[in-house]
C-alpha positions as CSV (number, residue, x, y, z in Angstrom):
1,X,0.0,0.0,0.0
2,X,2.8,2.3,0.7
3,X,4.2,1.6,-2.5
4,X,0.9,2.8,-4.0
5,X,0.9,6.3,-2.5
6,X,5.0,7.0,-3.3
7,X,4.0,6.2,-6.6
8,X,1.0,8.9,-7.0
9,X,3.1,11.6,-4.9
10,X,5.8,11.2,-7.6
11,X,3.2,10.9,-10.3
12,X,1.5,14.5,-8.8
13,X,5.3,16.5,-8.5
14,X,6.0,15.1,-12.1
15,X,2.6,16.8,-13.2
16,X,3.3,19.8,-11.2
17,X,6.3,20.6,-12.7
18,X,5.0,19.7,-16.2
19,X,2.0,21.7,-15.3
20,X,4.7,24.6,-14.5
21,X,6.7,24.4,-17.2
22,X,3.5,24.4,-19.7
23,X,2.3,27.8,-18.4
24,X,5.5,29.4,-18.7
25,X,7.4,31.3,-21.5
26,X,10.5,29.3,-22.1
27,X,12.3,32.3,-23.5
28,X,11.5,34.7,-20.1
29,X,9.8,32.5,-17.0
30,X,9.0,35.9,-15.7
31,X,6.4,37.1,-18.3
32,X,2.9,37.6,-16.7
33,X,0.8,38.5,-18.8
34,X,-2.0,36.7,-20.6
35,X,-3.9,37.6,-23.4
36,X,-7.2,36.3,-24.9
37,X,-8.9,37.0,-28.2
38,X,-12.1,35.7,-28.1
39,X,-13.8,35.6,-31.6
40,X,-17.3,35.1,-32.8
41,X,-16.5,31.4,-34.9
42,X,-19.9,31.6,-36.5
43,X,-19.3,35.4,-37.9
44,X,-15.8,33.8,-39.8
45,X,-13.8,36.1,-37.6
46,X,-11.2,33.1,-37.4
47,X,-9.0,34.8,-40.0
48,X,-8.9,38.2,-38.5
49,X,-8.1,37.0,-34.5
50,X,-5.6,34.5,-35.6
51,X,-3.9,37.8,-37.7
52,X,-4.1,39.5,-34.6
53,X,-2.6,36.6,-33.1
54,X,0.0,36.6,-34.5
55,X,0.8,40.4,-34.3
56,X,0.9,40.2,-30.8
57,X,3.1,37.8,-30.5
58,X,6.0,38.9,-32.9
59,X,5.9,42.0,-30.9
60,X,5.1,41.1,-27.6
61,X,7.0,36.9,-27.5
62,X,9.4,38.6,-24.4
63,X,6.4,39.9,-22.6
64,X,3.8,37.4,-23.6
65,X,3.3,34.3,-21.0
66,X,0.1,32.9,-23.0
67,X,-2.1,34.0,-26.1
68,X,-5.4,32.3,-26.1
69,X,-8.1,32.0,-29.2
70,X,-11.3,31.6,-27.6
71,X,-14.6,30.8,-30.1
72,X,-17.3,32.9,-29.2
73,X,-21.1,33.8,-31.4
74,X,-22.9,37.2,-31.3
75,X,-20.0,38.8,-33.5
76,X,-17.8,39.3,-31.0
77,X,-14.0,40.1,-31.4
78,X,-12.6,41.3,-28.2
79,X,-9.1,41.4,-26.6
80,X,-8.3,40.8,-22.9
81,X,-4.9,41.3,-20.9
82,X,-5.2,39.6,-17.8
83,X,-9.1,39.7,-17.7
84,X,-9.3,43.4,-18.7
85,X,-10.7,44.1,-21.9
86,X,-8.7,46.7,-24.2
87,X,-10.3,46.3,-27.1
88,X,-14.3,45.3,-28.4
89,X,-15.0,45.6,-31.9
90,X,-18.6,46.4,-31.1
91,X,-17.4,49.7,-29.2
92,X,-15.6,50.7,-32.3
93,X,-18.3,49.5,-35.0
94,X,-15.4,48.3,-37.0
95,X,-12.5,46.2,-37.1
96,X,-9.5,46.7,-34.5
97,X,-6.3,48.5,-35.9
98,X,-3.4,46.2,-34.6
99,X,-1.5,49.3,-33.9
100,X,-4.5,50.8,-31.7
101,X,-4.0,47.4,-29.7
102,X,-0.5,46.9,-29.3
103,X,-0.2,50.1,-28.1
104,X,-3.3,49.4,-25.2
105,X,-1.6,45.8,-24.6
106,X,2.2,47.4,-24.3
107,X,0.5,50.4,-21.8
108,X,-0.2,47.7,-19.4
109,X,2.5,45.0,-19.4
110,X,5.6,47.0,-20.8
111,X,4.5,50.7,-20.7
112,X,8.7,51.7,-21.0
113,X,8.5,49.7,-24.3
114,X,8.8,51.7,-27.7
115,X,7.0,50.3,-30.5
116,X,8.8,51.8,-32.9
117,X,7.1,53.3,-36.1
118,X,3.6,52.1,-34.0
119,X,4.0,54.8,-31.5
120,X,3.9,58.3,-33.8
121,X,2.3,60.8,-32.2
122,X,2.9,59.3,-28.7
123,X,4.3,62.6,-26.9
124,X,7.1,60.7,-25.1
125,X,9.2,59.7,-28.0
């Protein structure tokens, strides 16, 4: 019986650490920040969040612990960081400018961060 329960203690700290190391960026272990695009799937807007997609993370990889497609209805396309929405494509009646979010998502989780030829007209640079 003892045998048993070593077994599933190593079994759980083997998940754990797996568990860990899934949840992490492998490039900075530090990175925080999580963000969600959450799509309507029946409106087609596949394409579009997956675009976004992968804006975000060829300029945010360093900062970026997770980016998360979620499939949605009622034409939604909205972006999250950290639960807090920073752009909804209904508030805008349009489509998002990737510039317009980058910007919002680098104000909260690297607000030091230039973004280059994104940030004319910021006043800092």
């Amino acid at each position: 019986m003892m045998a048993d329960y070593s077994r599933v203690r190593y079994l759980a700290a083997r998940w754990q650490g797996y568990d860990r190391l899934m949840r992490t960026n492998p490039i900075n272990p530090d990175a925080t920040a999580r963000v969600e695009i959450e799509y309507c799937a029946r409106c087609g807007f596949l394409p579009r969040a997956t675009w976004l997609a992968q804006e975000l993370l060829n300029t945010f990889s360093l900062e970026l612990r997770e980016l998360a497609l979620v499939p949605g209805q009622g034409g939604i396309l909205e972006v999250r960081v950290n639960d807090e929405v920073v752009y909804n494509r209904k508030d805008d009646e349009g489509f998002v400018d990737p510039k317009v979010v980058k910007q919002a998502i680098r104000d909260r989780i690297a607000p030091e961060r230039s973004l280059g030829h994104s940030d004319k007209g910021r006043s800092d640079h």
